[in-house]
C-alpha positions in Angstrom: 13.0 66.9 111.3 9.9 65.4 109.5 7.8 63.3 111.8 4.8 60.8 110.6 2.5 60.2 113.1 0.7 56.7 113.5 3.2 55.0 110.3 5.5 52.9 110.8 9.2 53.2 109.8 8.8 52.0 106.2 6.0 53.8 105.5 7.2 56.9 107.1 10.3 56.3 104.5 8.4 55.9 101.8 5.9 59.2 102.6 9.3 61.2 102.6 10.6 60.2 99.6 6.9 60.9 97.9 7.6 64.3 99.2 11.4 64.5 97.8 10.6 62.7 94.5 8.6 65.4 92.7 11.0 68.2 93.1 13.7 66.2 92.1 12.2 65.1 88.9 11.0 68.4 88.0 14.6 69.6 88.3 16.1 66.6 86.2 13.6 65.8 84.1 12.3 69.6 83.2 10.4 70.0 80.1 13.0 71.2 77.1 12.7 73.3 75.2 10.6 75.9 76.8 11.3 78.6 74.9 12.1 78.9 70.8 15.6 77.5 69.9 18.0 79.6 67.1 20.0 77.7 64.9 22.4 79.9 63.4 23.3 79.0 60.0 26.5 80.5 58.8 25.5 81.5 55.3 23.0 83.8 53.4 19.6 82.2 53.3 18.6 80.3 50.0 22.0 78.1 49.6 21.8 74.3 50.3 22.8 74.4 53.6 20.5 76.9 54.7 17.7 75.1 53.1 18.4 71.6 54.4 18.5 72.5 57.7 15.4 74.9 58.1 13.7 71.6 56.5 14.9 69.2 58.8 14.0 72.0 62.2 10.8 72.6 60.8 9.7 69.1 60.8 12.0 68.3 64.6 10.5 71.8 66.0 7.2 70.3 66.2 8.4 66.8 67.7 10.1 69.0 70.3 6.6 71.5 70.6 8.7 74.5 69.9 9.5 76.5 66.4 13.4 76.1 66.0 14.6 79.9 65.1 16.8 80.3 61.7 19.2 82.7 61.7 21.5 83.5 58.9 24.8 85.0 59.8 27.0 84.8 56.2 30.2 85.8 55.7 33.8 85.2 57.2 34.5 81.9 55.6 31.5 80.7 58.3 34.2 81.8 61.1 32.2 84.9 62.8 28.9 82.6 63.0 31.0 79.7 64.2 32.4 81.9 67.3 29.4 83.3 68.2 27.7 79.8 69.1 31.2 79.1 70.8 30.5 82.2 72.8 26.3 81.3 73.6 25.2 80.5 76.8 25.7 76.6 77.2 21.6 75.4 77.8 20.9 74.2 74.3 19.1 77.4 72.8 21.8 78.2 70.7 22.7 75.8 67.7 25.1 76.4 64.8 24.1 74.6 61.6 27.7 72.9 61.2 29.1 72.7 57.4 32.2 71.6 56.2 34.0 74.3 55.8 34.2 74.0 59.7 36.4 71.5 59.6 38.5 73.0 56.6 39.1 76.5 57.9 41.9 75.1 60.1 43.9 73.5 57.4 44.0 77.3 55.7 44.6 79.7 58.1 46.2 79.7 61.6 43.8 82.7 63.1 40.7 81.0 63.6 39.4 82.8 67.1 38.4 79.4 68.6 38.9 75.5 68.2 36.0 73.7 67.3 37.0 70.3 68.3 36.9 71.7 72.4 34.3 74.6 71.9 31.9 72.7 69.7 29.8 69.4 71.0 28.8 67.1 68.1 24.7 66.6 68.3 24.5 64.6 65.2 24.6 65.0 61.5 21.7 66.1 59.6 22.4 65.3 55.5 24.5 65.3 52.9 25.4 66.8 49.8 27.0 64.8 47.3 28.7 66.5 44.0 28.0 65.2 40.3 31.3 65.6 38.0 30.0 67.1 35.0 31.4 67.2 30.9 30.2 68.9 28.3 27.6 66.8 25.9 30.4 67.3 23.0 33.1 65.5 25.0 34.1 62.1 23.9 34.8 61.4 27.7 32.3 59.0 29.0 34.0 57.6 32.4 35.9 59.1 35.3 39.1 56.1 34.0 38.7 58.0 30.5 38.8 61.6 32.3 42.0 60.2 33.9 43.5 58.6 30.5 42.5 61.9 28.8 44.4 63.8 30.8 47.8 62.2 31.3 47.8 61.5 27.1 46.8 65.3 26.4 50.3 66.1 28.7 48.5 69.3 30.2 46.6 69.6 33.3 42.7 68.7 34.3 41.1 71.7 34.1 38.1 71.7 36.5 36.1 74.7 38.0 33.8 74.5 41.3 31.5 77.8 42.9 34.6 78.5 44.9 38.5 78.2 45.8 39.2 76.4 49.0 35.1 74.9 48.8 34.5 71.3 49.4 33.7 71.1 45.4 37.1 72.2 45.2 39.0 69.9 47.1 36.9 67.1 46.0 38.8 67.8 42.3 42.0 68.0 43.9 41.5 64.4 45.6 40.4 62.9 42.9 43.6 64.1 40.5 45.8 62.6 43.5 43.7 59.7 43.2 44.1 59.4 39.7 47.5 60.4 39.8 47.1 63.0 37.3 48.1 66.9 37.5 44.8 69.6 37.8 44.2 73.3 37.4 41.6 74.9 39.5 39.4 77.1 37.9 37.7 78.7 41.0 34.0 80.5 40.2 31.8 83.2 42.2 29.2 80.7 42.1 28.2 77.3 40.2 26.3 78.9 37.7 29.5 80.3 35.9 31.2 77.6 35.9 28.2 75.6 34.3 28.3 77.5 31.3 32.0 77.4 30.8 31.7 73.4 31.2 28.8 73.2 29.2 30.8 75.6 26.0 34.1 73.2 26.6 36.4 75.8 28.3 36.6 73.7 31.5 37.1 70.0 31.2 35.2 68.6 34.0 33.1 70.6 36.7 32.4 68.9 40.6 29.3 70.4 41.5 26.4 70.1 43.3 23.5 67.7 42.2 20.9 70.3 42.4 22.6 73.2 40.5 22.9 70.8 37.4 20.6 68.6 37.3 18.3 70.3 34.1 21.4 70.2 32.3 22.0 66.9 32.3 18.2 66.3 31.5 18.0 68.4 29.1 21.5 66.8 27.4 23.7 69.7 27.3 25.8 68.3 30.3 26.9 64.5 30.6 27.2 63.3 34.7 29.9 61.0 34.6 29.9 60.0 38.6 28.4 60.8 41.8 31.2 61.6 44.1 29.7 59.6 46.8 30.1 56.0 48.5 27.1 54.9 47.3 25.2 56.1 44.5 22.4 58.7 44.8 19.0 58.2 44.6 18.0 61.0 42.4 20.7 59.9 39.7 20.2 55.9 40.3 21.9 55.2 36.6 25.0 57.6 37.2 28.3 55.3 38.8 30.3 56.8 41.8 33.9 57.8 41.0 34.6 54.5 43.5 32.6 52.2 41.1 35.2 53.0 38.1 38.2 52.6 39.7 38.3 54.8 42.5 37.8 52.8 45.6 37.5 54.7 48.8 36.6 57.4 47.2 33.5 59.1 49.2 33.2 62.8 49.1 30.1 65.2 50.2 29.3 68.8 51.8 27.9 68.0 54.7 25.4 70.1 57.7 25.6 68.8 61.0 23.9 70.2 64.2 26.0 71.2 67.4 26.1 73.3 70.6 28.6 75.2 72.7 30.4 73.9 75.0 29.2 72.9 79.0 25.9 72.1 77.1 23.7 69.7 79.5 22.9 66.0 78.1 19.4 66.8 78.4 19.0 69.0 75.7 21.3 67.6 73.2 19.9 64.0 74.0 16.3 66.0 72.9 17.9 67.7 69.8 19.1 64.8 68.8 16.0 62.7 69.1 14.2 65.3 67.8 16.3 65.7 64.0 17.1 62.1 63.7 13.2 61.4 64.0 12.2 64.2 61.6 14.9 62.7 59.2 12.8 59.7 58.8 9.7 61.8 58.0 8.7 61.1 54.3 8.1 65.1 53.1 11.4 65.6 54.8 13.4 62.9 52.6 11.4 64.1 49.5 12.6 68.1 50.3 15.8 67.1 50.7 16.1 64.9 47.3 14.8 68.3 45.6 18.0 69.8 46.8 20.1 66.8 46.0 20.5 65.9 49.7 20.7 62.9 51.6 19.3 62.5 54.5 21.9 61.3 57.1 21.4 61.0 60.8 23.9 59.8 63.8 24.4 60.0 67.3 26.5 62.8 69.2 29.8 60.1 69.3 29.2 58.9 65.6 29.5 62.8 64.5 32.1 64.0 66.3 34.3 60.5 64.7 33.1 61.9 61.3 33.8 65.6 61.9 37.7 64.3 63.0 37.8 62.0 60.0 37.1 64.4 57.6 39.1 67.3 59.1 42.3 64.6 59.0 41.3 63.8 54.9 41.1 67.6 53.9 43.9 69.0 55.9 45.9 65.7 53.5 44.4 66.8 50.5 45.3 70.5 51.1 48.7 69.3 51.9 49.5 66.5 49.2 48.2 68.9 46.5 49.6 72.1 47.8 46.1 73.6 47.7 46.5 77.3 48.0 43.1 79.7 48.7 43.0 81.8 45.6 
């Protein structure tokens, strides 16, 4: 028992909890981090996600006085990457770089080794990337309504190509032929450059790709954009319409990177990480980076991701569904 000679009872009171006080807010209120973060990023380095979220942890690295860690783990269809953050210890050191494909996997395949609405916690979104649909200069096609007249007058199939079966780019055609109510043919790619030159010669009608990967063509004329494939229109291509604009409405598609830890994380850490990327977000270099890649910077809290993450997990598994979307 702690005694306080010659104070009185409310002093002593307040002497002891002088004495309590420090340890207890060294143990809840602990610097974080104190050691170098990884964010593993489940792709080879160099693609868009990769490079929008090393630019974003650069910039929240030094608001949070550590260097955030990159590490690439491709492969898998993002899966092996995506279960080894599910398996990290729980204190906020180990991130996954979150892309859409996370959310798409489930609508494939039945294997998947964990489930990432339980094993994941949302710690907010970080950008996205919207696609550009894409003709050939030669084409008399001018509007996404004239794509869609085109098509249903020609009797055959939309032929569109994207860097990949079962890829956002993908499914983004596939939405907007159920949209349109008109019948499509995949043409999947290893890669967007490919498909690029078969849209540019005429042997694919239309191409949903990303902003970045064709944006000299359309400057230098040899592809027409004829709509962003997002809500609102992008700021890099302020004179191309969105699909919604001509017809379309509700129609908002993007890749997306979001940030998340395993879970049994504390609050304290994702509260910082979170903090930490939605103020680096709002850095000027960051926003001009992220518009040489043909992202957009996004930004949320914890709650507002995890409602996006569900939202667009429910719209693909549809789209997968309604268009009998097969991986190919």
């Amino acid at each position: 028992m702690i005694t306080f000679p010659r104070l009185g009872r409310r002093a002593a009171l307040g002497a002891s909890l002088g004495l309590l006080l420090p340890a207890a807010a060294r143990a809840q209120g602990a610097a974080w981090p104190t050691r170098a973060p990884s964010i593993i990023v489940p792709f080879a380095a160099g693609g868009g996600v990769d490079v929008a979220t090393r630019t974003v942890a650069d910039a929240a690295g030094t608001i949070l006085g550590q260097r955030l860690v990159i590490e690439n783990r491709g492969g898998g269809s993002t899966i092996p990457a995506t279960q080894a953050v599910t398996r990290a210890q729980p204190d906020g050191y180990t991130m996954l770089a979150v892309p859409t494909t996370t959310v798409i996997n489930p609508a494939f395949r039945n294997d998947i080794p964990y489930d990432w609405k339980t094993e994941l916690v949302p710690v907010g979104l970080i950008a996205k990337l919207p696609f550009v649909v894409v003709t050939s200069a030669n084409s008399p096609v001018k509007t996404m309504q004239e794509l869609a007249e085109a098509t249903r007058k020609s009797g055959q199939p939309l032929t569109f190509g994207s860097g990949g079966s079962g890829t956002v780019a993908h499914l983004a055609g596939e939405l907007f032929g159920l949209r349109a109510g008109i019948e499509t043919q995949h043409v999947p790619y290893r890669g967007e450059a490919p498909a690029l030159t078969d849209t540019i010669g005429g042997t694919l009608n239309v191409m949903f790709c990303t902003l970045a990967s064709a944006s000299g063509q359309i400057q230098s004329g040899t592809l027409r954009a004829l709509a962003v494939t997002t809500a609102q229109r992008v700021p890099g291509m302020p004179d191309v319409p969105t699909v919604a604009e001509q017809g379309f409405p509700g129609y908002d598609v993007s890749a997306w990177v979001a940030l998340a830890v395993p879970r049994g994380t504390p609050a304290a850490p994702i509260q910082a990480l979170n903090h930490a990327f939605n103020e680096a977000l709002k850095q000027a270099p960051v926003q001009q980076r992220l518009a040489t890649l043909g992202a957009v910077p996004a930004g949320s809290t914890p709650e507002e991701l995890a409602t996006f993450m569900a939202a667009e997990a429910t719209l693909w598994a549809k789209v997968i569904t309604d268009a009998k979307v097969r991986m190919e």
